[in-house]
N, C-alpha and C positions, 0 to 999 in steps of 0.2 A: 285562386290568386291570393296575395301574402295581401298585410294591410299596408296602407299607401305608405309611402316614404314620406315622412318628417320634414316640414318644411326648414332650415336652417335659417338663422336669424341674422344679416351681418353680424359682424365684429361691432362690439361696440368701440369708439374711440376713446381714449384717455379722457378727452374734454368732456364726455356725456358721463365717463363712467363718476369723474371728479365734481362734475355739474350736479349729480341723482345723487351722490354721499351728499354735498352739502345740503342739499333739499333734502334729504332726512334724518338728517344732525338740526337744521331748524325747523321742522317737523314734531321730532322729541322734544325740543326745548318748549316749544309751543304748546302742547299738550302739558308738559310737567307746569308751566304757571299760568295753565289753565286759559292761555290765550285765544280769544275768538277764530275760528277758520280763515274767516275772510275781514279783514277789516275795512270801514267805511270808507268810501274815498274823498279827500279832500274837498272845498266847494270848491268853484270853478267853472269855466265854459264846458272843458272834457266833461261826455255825459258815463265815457268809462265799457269799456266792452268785457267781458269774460274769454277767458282762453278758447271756449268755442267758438266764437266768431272770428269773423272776418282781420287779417292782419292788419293792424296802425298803424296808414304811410307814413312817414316819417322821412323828409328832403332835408341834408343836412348841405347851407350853401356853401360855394366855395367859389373863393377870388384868384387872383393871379399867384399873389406867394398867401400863404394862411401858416398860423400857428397851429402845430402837430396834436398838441397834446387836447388843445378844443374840439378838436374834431375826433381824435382816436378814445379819449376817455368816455366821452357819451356813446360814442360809435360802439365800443365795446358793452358798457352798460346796458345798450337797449338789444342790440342783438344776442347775448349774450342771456335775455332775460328768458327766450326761449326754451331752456333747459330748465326752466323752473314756473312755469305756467305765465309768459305774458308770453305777448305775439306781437312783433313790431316787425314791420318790415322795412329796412333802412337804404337809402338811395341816396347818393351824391348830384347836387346837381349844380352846373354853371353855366354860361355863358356860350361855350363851345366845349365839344368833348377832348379840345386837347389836352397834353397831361400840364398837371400844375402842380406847384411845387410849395412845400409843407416845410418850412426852413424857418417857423419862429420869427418870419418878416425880416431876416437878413439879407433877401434877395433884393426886396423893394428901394437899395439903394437911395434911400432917404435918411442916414444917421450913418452913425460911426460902426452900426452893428454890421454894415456891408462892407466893411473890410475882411471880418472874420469868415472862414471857410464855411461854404454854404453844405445844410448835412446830405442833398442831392435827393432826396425822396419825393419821390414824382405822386401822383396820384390820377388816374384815369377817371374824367366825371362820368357818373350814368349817365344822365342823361343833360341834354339841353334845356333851356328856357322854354324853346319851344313841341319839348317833348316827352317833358317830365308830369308823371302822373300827378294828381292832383295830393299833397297832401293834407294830414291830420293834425302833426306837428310838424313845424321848421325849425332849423337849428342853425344858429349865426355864429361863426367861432371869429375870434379877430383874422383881417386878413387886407391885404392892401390890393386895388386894383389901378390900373388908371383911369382916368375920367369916364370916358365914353362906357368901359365897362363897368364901372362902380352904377354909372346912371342906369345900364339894362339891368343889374343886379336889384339897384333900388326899386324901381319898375312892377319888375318878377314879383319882389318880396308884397308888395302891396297890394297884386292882385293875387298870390297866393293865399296872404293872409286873410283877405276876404271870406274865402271859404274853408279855412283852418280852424281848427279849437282852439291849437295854441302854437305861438311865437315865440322863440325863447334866442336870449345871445346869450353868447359865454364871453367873459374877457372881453376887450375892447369893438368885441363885436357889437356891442351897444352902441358905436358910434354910427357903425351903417343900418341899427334897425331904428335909430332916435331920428336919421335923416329922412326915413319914411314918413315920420309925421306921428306913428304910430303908437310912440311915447309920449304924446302930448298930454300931458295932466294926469301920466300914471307915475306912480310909484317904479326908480328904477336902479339897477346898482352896474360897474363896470370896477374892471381891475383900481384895485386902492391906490397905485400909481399917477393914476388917471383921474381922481376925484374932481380935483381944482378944475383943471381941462373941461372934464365933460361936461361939470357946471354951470363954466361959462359960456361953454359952446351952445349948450341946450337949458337953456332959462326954463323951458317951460316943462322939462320933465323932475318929477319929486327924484332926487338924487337921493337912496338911501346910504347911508355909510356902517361900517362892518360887520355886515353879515354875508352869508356865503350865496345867498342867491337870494330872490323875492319873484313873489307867485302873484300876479295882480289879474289873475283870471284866466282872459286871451292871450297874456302876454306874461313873459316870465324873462327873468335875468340873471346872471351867476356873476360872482366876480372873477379872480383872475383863476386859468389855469386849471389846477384838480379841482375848484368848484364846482367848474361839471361835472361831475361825476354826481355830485353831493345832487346836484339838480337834476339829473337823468335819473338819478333813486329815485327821488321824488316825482317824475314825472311815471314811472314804474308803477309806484304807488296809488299816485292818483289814477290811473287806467286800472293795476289788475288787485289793488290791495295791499296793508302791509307784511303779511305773512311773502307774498308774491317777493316784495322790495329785500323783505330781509333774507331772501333765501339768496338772490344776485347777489346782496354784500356779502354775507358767507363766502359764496363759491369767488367772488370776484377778490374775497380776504382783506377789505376795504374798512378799515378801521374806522371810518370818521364816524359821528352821530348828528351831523347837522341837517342830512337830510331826512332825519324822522322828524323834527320840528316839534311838535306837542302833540 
């Protein structure tokens, strides 16, 4: 008998083939200035896992209309990291799995923005309140709901965050995780729009003003919009390293440097 036939390998995809060049374009840069393999991770509650282990749930919530770009910037960041050794495994979760709509809050017919045409992008949640895996990190992107579901959303968040590492909003998502309680006496930032507002709404959390996000442990916050991103680096980072973070901005082509920090 001949020897066995050659297993065939898939096809690799464009996004893996363009994911494994940037991860060895900062690979070489790495090595030429002599930079560490794995950098230290930030302090913090995350105690930080390696790519061989177990995937970081990560629930990112969602309200009745939500702003697109907090929820898809981090979403793409942390799934995305997998091509370059982190492991997160990301899941939507709200109230009911019907679909909800990601319109920048022109839906929420509170302002003059609900005149303008709504951009129609629905989103189907994983799962429900009551049937969502426990996670590691949460992600609050701004989002409007009405009463009774903002109240099961706030709810969720606080026995989530219980057994969480870490909490994070983006944008004026600060305002539904400050109504937790869970901002009480931290240090915390929300879209720059919003400073005055948030201020006086929430006396009892440290308002910080212009920077792109702030890491207070358990709890972390981004300002408006592509801040996430800067903070989902960051939170990259603190799990798998910064060699790990800088290889996602490479391939993700994310110019900013706010979220390397010092």
């Amino acid at each position: 008998m001949g020897p066995a036939p050659k297993k065939l390998l898939p096809p690799m995809t464009r996004r893996e083939a363009l994911a494994l060049s940037g991860q060895a374009m900062v690979a070489l840069a790495a090595n030429a200035a002599n930079v560490p393999a794995a950098a230290e991770m930030t302090s913090g509650a995350a105690t930080g896992k390696k790519s061989g282990d177990a995937a970081i749930n990560v629930a990112f919530l969602l309200g009745q209309h939500n702003t697109l770009i907090d929820l898809a910037g981090p979403w793409e960041i942390l799934s995305s990291s997998a091509y370059s050794g982190g492991a997160f495994n990301v899941y939507c979760v709200a109230a009911t799995r019907s679909p909800v709509l990601c319109d920048d809050g022109r839906g929420a017919g509170e302002s003059h923005m609900s005149q303008m045409p709504l951009s129609g992008l629905t989103i189907v949640p994983d799962y429900t309140f009551d049937t969502a895996p426990q996670p590691r990190v949460i992600i609050i992107g701004a989002q409007t709901s009405d009463d009774a579901t903002e109240r099961r959303s706030i709810d969720w968040i606080r026995r989530a965050a219980g057994k969480a590492e870490l909490t994070a909003s983006v944008c004026t998502g600060a305002y539904l995780l400050a109504r937790t309680g869970l901002l009480d006496g931290k240090p915390a930032t929300t879209n720059r729009n919003a400073y005055a507002d948030f201020e006086k709404t929430f006396p009892r959390v440290k308002l910080v003003r212009g920077v792109r996000f702030v890491d207070a442990g358990t709890i972390a916050s981004a300002t408006g919009l592509t801040a996430g991103v800067d903070l989902s680096l960051h939170i990259v980072e603190r799990y798998f390293g910064r060699e790990t973070a800088e290889a996602v901005a490479t391939y993700e082509e994310w110019p900013g440097n706010a979220w390397r920090g010092s």
